[in-house]
C-alpha positions in Angstrom: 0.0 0.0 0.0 1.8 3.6 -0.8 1.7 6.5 1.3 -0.2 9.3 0.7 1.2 11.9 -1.1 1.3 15.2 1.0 3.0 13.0 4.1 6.2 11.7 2.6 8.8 12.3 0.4 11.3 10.9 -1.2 14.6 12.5 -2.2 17.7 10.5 -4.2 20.8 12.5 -4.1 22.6 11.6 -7.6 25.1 14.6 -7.9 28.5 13.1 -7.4 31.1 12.9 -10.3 32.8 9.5 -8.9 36.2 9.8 -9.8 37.3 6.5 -7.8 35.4 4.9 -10.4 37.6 6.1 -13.4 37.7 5.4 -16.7 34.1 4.2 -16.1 32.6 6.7 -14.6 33.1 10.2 -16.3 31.8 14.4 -15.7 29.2 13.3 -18.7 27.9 9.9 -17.0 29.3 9.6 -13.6 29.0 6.2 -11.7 25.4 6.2 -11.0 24.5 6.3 -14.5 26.5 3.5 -15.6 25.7 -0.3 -15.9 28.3 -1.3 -12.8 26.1 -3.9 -11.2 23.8 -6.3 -13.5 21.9 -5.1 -16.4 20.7 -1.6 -15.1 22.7 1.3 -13.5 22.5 1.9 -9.8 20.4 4.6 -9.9 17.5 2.9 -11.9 18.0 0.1 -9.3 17.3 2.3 -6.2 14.2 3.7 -8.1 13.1 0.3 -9.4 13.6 -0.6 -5.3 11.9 3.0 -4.4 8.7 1.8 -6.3 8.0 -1.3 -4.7 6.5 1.0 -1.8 5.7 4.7 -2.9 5.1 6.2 -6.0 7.5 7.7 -8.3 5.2 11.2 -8.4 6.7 11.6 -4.4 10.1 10.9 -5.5 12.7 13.6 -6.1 15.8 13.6 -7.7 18.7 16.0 -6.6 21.1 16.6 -9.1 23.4 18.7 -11.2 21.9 20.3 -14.5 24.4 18.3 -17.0 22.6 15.2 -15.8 18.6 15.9 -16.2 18.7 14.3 -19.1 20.5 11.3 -18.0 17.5 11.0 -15.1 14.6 11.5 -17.8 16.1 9.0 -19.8 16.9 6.4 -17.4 13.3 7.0 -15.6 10.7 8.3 -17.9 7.8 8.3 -15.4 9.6 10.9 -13.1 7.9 13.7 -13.1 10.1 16.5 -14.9 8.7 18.9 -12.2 10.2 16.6 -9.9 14.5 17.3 -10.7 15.8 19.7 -8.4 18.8 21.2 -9.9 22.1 22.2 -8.3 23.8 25.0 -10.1 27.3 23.3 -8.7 28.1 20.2 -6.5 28.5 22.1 -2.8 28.9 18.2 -1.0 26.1 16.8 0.8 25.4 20.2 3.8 24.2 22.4 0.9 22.3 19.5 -1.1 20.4 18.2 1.5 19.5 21.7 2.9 18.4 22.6 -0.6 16.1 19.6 -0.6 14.6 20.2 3.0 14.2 24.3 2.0 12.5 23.4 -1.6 10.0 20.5 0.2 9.1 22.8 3.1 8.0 25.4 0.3 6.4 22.7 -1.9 4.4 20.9 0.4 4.6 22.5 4.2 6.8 20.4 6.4 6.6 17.0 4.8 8.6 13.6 6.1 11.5 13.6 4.2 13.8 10.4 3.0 17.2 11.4 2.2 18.7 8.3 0.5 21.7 8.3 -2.3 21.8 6.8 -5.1 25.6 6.5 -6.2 27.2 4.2 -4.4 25.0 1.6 -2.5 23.7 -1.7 -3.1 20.6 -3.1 -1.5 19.5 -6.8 -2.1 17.2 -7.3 0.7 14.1 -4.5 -0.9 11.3 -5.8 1.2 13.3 -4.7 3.8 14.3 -1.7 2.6 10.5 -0.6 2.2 9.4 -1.7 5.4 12.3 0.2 7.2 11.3 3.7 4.9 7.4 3.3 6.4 8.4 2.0 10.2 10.8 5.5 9.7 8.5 7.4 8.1 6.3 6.6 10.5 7.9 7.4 13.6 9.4 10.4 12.5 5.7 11.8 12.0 4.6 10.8 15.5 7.5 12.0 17.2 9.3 14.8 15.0 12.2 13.0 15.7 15.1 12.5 13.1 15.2 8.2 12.0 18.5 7.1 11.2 18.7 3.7 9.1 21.3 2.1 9.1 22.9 -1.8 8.9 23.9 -4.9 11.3 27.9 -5.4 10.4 28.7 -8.5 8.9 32.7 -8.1 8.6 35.0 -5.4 10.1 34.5 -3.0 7.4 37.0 0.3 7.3 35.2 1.9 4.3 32.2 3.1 6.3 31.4 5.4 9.3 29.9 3.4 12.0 26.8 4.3 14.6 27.0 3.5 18.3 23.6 3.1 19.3 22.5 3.0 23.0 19.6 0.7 24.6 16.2 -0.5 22.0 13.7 2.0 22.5 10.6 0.1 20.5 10.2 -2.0 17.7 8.5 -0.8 14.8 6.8 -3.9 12.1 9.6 -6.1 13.7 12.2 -3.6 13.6 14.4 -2.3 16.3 14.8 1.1 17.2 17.8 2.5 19.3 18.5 5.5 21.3 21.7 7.2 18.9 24.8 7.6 20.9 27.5 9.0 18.3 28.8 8.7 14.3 32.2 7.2 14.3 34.2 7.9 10.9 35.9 5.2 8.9 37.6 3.0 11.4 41.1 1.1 11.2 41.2 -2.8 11.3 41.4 -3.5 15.1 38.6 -1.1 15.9 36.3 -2.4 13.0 36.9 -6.1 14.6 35.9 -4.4 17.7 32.9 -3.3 16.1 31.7 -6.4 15.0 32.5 -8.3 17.8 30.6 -5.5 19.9 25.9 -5.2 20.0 26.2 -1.6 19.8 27.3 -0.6 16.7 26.0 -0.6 13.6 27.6 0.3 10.0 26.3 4.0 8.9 24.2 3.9 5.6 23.5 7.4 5.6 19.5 6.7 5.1 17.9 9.1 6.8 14.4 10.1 7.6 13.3 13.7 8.7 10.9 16.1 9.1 11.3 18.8 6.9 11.5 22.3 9.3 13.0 20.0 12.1 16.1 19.5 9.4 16.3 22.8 8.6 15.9 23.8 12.7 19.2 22.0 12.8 20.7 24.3 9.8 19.9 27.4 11.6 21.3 26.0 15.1 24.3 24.5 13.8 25.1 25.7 9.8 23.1 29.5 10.1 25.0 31.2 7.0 23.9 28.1 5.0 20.3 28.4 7.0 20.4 32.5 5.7 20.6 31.2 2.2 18.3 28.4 2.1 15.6 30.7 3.9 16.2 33.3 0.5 16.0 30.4 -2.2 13.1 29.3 -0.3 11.3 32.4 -0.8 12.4 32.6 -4.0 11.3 29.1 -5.1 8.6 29.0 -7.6 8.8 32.7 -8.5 10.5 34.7 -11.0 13.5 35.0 -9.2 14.0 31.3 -8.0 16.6 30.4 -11.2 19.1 33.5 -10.3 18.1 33.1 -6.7 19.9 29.4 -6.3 22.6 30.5 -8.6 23.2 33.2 -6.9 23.5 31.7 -3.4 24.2 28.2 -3.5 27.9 28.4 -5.0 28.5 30.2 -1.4 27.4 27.0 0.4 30.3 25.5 2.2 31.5 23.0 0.3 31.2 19.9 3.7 29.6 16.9 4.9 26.2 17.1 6.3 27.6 14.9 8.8 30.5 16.7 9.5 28.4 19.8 9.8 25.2 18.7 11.7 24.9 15.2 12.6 28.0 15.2 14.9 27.1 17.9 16.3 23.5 16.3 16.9 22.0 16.1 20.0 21.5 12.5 20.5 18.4 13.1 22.1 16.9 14.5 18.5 17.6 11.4 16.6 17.1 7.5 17.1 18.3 5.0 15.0 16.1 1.9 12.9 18.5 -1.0 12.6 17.8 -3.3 9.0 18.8 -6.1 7.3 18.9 -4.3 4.0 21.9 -6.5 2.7 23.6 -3.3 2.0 27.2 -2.3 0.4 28.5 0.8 0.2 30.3 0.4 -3.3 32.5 3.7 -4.0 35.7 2.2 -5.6 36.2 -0.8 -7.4 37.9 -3.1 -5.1 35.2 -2.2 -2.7 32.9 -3.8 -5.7 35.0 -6.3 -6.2 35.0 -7.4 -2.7 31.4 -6.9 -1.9 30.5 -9.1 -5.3 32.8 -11.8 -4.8 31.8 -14.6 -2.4 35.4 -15.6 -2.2 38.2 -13.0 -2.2 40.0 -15.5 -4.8 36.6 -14.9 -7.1 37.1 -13.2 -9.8 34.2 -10.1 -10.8 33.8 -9.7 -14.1 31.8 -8.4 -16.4 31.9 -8.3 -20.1 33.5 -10.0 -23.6 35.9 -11.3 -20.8 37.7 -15.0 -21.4 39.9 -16.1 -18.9 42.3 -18.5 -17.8 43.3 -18.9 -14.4 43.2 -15.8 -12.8 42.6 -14.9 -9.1 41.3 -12.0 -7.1 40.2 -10.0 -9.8 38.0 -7.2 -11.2 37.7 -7.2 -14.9 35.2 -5.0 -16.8 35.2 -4.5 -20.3 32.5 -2.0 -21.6 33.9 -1.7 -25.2 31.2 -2.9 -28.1 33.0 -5.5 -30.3 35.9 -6.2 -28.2 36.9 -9.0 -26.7 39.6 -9.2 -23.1 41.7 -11.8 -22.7 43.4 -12.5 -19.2 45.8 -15.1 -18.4 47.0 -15.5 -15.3 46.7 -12.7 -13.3 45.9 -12.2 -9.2 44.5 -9.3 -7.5 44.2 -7.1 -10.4 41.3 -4.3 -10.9 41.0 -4.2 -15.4 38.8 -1.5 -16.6 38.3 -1.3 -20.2 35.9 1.5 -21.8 36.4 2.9 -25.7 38.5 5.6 -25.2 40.5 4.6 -21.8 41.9 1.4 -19.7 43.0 0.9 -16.1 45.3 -1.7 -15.4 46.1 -1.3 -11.7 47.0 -3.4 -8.7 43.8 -4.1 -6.2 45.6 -2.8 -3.5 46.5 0.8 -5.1 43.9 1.1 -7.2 43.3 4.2 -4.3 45.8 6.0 -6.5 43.3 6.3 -9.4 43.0 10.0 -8.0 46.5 11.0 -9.2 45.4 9.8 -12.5 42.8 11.6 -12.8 45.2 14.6 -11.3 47.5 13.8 -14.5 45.0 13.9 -16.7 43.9 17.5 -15.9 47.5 18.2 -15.8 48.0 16.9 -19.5 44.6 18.8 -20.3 42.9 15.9 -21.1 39.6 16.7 -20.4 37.7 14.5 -22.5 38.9 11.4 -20.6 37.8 12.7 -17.6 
């Protein structure tokens, strides 16, 4: 059964550029666009998953205005009305303010989802749709912030953690915690603390809200940000709104939301809704390759790729008409696109970012 369409919204942040993802991802079809995972890109996965529970008209799409057409494309049934457009990425403080300031205007304080659509997988989607309600839900009732987020299954260093305190409820079958504190990305020993400890959960970054209580925390804890947002707000849907946001928002600080409000949170403000969503936070391809390999000596690939007796690998070939050969090889991370290949060791393939630095040097911007 879907929710009615004045309480809650939707919004799916698909902005980022995801340069760890290099040569596949690019400025002209970043990450989430791309076919990474299976046979449709991540972002029409999370709005394939998205409409198993709500319709697409209460669904938003946050993103930069080189991309609209990428998002009408890959979802024709999304309302047009329904892009919000970001003059310049500003980093997740100024896009998720924009979002609470432009649904606050649109439809007086509605329940907000903030979810993100580049880098996360999600196999478990019943789950996924019964943890949006059971937050949707109790945010309304209480006007309370819902933090989603996931059970650890190994001691992951890629992700932020949660420490929650003792259950509070449990919502549909679903337990809720009282929120203690956001840890960043852990080493090794503290992960395996993690895991071995109850009270900590990895951070997915879901997050359900009221719409003024988010932007009550902007004015407490971000208020030049909150001065801005309160002017495109008045601006939106007038003749002012285009030169309005792109007048302001390049003077957003360019910072985390969580760096700028949610560690600064008081924990009394926020719970969190622990899920089995079977989720992977996915931002760099050895991350992929781990999280898709049920062995670490698997081998991902994807493609015209015929191999012989290689180990550890991530091979993706995304060039019609060829074929990629591998003999051999161990813990390698092969992208192949038209114009560009990556050939890098798994355990350096961090340094794509000075590629990418060399590039711009060499002024080879149509490879970025």
């Amino acid at each position: 059964m879907q929710q009615k369409q004045s309480e809650f919204k939707i919004v799916l942040f698909c902005g980022g550029t995801g340069t760890r993802m290099w040569p596949a991802s690019r400025k002209g079809k970043p990450k989430q666009f791309q076919l990474l995972v299976g046979k449709k890109s991540m972002f029409q996965q999370a709005l394939d998953r998205i409409k198993k529970g709500f319709s697409i008209k209460d669904v938003f799409v946050i993103t930069g205005r080189q991309y609209v057409g990428l998002v009408a494309d890959q979802e024709p049934l999304l309302p047009l009305e329904n892009i919000i457009i970001e003059p310049e990425m500003r980093d997740t403080l100024a896009a998720v303010g924009y979002a609470a300031a432009v649904l606050d205007k649109k439809f007086k304080n509605p329940i907000v989802a903030s979810l993100w659509a580049a880098d996360h997988l999600v196999k478990n989607d019943k789950e996924f749709i019964k943890a949006l309600k059971a937050a949707f839900d109790y945010s309304k009732d209480t006007g309370k912030i819902v933090s989603i987020d996931v059970n650890p299954t190994y001691p992951n260093t890629h992700v932020g953690y949660i420490k929650i305190g003792k259950m509070i409820k449990k919502l549909d079958g679903l337990a809720v915690f009282e929120y203690v504190k956001q840890i960043e990305k852990p080493n090794l020993r503290q992960a395996k603390n993690f895991l071995q400890s109850w009270a900590y959960l990895w951070h997915a970054g879901y997050k359900v809200w009221p719409a003024q209580k988010m932007l009550e925390l902007y004015q407490k804890h971000a208020p030049e940000v909150f001065a801005g947002l309160s002017k495109i707000q008045k601006a939106w849907d007038s003749d002012e709104q285009d030169e309005t946001v792109k007048k302001i928002y390049p003077t957003f600080e360019k910072i985390s939301v969580d760096f700028a409000l949610f560690e600064k949170i008081d924990p009394k403000e926020i719970v969190v809704l622990s899920a089995d969503l079977g989720w992977s936070d996915i931002g760099a391809w050895n991350i992929l390759k781990d999280e898709l390999s049920q062995n670490a000596k698997d081998n991902v690939i994807q493609g015209e790729v015929f191999d012989i007796d290689s180990r550890d690998c991530l091979i993706y070939a995304n060039s019609e008409g060829k074929v990629v050969a591998t003999i051999g090889l161990e813990s390698l991370i092969i992208v192949d696109t038209p114009d560009a290949l990556l050939v890098s060791q798994k355990d350096r393939i961090s340094e794509v970012k000075k590629i990418i630095d060399k590039l711009k040097e060499a002024k080879k911007d149509k490879h970025l």
